[in-house]
C-alpha positions in Angstrom: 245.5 101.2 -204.1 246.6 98.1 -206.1 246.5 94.5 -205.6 249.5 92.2 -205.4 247.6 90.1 -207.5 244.6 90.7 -210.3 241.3 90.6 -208.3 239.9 88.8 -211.7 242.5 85.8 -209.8 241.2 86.1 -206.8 237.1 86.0 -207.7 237.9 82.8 -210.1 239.4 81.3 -206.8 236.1 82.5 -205.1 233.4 81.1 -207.6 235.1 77.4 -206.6 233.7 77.8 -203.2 230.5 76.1 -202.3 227.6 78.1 -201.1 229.1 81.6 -201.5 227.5 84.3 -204.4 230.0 87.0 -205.7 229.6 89.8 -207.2 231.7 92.4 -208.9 231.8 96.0 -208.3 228.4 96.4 -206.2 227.1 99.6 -205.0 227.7 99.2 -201.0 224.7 102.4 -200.6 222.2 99.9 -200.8 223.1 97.9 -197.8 223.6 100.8 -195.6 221.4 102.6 -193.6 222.8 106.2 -194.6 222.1 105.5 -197.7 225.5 106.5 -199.1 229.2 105.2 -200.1 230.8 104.1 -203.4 231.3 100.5 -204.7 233.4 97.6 -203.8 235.4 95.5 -206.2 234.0 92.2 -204.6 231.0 91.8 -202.7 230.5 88.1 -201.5 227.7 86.6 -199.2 227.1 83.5 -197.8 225.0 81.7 -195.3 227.2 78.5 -194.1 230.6 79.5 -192.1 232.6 77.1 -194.2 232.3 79.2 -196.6 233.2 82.2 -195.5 236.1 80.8 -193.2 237.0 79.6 -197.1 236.5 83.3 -198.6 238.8 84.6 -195.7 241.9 82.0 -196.1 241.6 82.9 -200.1 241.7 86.7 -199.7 244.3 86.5 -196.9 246.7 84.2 -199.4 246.0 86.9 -202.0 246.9 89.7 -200.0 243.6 91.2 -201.4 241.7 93.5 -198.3 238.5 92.2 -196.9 235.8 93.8 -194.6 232.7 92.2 -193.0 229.8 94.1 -193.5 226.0 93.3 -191.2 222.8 95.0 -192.0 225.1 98.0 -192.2 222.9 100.5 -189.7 226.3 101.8 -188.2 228.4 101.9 -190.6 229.6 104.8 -192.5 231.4 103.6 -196.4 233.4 106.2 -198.1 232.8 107.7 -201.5 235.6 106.0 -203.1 234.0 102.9 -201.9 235.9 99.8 -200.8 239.1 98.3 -202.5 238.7 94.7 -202.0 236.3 92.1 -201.1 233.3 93.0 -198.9 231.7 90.0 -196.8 228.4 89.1 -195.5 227.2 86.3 -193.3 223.5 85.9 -194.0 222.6 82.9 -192.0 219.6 83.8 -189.9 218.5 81.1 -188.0 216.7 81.2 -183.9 215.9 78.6 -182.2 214.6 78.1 -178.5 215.3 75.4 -176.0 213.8 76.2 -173.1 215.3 79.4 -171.4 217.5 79.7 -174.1 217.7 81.1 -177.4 220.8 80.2 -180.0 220.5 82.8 -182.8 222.7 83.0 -186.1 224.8 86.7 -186.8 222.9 87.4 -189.4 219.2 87.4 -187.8 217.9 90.9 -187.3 217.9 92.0 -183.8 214.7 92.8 -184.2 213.8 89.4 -184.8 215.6 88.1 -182.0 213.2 90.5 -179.6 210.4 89.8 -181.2 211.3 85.7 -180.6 212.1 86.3 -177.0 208.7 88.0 -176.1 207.0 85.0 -178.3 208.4 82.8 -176.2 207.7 84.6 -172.9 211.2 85.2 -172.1 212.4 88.6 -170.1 215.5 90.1 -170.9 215.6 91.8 -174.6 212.6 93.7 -174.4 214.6 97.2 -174.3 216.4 96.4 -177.2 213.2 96.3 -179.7 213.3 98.5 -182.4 217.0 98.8 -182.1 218.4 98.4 -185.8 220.6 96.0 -187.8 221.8 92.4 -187.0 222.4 89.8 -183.8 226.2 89.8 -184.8 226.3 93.8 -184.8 224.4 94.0 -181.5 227.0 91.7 -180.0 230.3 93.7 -181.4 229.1 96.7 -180.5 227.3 95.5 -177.1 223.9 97.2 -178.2 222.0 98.8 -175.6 218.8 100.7 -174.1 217.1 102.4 -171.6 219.5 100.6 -169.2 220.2 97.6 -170.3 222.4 95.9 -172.8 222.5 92.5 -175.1 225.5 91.4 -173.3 223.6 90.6 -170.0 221.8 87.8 -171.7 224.4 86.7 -173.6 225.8 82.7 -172.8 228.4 82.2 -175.5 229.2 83.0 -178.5 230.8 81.1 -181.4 232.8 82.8 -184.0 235.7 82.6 -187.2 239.1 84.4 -185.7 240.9 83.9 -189.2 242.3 80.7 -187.8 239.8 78.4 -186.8 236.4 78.1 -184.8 236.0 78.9 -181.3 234.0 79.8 -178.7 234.1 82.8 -176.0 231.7 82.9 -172.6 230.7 86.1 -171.6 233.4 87.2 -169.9 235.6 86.2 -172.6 233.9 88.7 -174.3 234.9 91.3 -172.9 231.8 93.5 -172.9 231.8 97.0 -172.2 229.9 100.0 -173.0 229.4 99.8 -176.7 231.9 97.3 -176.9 233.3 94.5 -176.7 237.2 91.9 -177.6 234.9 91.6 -181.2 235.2 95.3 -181.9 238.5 95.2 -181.1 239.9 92.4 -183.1 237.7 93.5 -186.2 238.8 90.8 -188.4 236.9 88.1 -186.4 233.2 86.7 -187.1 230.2 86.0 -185.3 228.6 83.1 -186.3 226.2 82.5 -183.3 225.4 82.8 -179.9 223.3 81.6 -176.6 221.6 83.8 -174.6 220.2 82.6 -171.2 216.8 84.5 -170.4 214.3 84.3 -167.7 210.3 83.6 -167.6 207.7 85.9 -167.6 204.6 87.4 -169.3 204.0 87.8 -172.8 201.5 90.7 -172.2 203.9 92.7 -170.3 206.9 92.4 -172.0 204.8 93.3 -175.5 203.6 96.0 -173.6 206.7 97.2 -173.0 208.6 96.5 -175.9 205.3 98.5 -177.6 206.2 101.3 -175.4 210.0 101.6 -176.2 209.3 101.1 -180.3 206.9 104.1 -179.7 209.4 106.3 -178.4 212.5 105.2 -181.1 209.9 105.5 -183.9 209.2 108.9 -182.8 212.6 110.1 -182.3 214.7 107.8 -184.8 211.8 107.2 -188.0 212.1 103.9 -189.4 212.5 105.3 -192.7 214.9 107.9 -192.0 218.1 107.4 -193.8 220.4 107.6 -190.1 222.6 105.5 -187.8 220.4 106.4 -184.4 223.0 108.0 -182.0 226.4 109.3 -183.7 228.2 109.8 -180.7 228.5 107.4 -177.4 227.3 109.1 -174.3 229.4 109.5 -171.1 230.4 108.4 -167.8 230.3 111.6 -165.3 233.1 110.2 -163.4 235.2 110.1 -166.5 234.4 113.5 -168.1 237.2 116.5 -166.9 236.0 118.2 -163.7 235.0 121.3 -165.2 232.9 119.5 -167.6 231.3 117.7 -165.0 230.5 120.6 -162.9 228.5 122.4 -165.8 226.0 119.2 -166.2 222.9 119.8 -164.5 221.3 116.6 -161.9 218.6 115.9 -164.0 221.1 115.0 -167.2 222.6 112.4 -165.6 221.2 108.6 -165.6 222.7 105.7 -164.1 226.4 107.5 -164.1 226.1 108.6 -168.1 225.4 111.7 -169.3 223.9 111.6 -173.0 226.4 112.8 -175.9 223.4 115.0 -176.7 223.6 117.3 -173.6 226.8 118.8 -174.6 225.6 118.5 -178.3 223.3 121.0 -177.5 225.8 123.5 -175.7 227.7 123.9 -178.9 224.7 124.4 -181.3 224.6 121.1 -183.1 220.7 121.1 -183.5 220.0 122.1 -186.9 223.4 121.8 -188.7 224.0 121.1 -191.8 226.6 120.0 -194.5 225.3 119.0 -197.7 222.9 116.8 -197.6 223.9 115.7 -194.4 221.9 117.4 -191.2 221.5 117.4 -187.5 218.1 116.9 -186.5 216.4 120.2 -185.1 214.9 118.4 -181.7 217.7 115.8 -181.4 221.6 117.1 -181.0 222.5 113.5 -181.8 221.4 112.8 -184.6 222.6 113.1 -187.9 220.9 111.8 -191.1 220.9 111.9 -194.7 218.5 115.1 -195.7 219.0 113.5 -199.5 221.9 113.4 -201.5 224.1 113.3 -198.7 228.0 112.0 -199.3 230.2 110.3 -196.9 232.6 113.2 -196.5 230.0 116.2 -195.5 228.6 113.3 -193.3 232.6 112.8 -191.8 233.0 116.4 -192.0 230.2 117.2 -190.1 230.5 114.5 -187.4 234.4 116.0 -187.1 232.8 119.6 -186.6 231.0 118.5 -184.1 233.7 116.7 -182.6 235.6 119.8 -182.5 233.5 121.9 -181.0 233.2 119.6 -177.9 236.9 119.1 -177.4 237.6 123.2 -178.0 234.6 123.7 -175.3 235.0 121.0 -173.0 238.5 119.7 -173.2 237.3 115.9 -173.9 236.6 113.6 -176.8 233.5 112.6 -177.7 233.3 108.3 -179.7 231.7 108.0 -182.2 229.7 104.6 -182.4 229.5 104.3 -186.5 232.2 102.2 -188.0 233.6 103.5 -191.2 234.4 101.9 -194.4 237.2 102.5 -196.7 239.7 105.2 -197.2 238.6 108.9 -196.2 
């Protein structure tokens, strides 16, 4: 791909702004949790939205591409890496005001959890150990054992190319793993409220203890993976022959795990590459070592295929990918 213009312009224009480090041709592996993907021609990161509204208006009048980029835990960057400017917001501020907690995109989730049960506030406990970023778990609506970020959320402030505004909850859309950010994928997060109710320190540490157990057991912190690949599924909306094969004790709270019919088509064990399933977990795929991003794509598209030729339905992923494939 080429440039209208000479990305040498467009990084001059970008070392002028205030508060914003750039970088040329960065390795983008580094800031994913796969552990793979090439390099970027521009890799800027910054902590104060000025800034990055700035960075935006200067790529958009160069015509130069631009993606945003969070802790990078579901997100899958191609080989060829990315032609054009990757952004970060870093800012990572949280702050508590008496039920409520205002927390800045970049914070980890993690963080957020952990600043919730601090304060003694119910609500967030399911999501602990759930990787990346505040802004990540919003787009994506990031959820567990029942419950999802989006029930707690108040308002959230973010960059739609044009200005800064403001969305309540149900402007947000939310929706299983999802939400109007993931579908306008040029817009920001630069913050958000989340209204929380009272309760006991002890217990919700003991639960959030609980639930960190059980992801570290099934999703190592310091395996190279995304969690989940695939979405799971509502019953009512799977084909009625699908549906009759699932057995009763597969289905919670109207969705039926991606890994069920995983399993039916052999997924446990796979491999392509570097790439594998895991051998007790038909949903998940990780980086065995020296993985790429197309066996990784390749093998997520096997699997894909097998459930559509078996079942008649598509299976969604929830990884985002990066760059030309």
């Amino acid at each position: 791909m080429t440039h209208p213009v000479s990305l040498d312009s467009v990084a001059s224009s970008l070392a002028k702004v205030e508060k914003l480090s750039v970088r040329n041709d960065v390795e983008l592996r580094g800031y994913t949790r796969f552990g793979i993907g090439g390099h970027a021609d521009l890799f800027a990161e910054t902590a104060e939205p000025e800034a990055f509204a700035e960075t935006v208006r200067i790529c958009r009048t160069h015509k130069v591409p631009y993606c945003i980029l969070g802790d990078g835990t579901n997100v899958i960057v191609a080989d060829a890496g990315y032609r054009g400017l990757v952004l970060r917001f870093t800012a990572k501020s949280i702050k508590q005001q008496g039920m409520q907690l205002q927390a800045d995109a970049g914070a980890t989730l993690e963080s957020l959890v952990d600043a919730a049960i601090t304060a003694g506030l119910r609500g967030l406990e399911t999501l602990a150990r759930i990787p990346g970023s505040v802004g990540a778990a919003i787009y994506g609506n990031a959820g567990a054992y029942g419950h999802s970020i989006s029930e707690s959320i108040e308002w959230v402030r973010f960059y739609d190319g044009e200005e800064v505004r403001e969305l309540d909850n149900k402007g947000c859309s939310f929706e299983y793993r999802g939400s109007v950010f993931k579908r306008n994928k040029d817009w920001m997060i630069f913050c958000c409220s989340l209204l929380l109710e009272p309760s006991d320190r002890a217990e919700l540490r003991s639960r959030a203890d609980k639930i960190m157990a059980i992801r570290d057991e099934k999703f190592p912190p310091t395996m190279r993976c995304a969690g989940s690949i695939f979405k799971n599924l509502y019953l009512k909306d799977l084909p009625p022959s699908a549906a009759a094969e699932v057995p009763e004790r597969a289905v919670r709270e109207g969705k039926v795990a991606s890994a069920y019919f995983l399993d039916q088509v052999g997924a446990k064990g796979m491999r392509r590459g570097g790439i594998a399933v895991a051998d007790y977990h038909a949903n998940l795929i990780y980086n065995a070592g020296g993985g790429t991003a197309a066996e990784l794509r390749s093998l997520i598209d096997d699997l894909k295929q097998r459930i559509a030729d078996r079942y008649g339905f598509a299976v969604e992923e929830e990884v985002q990918y990066v760059g030309e494939f």
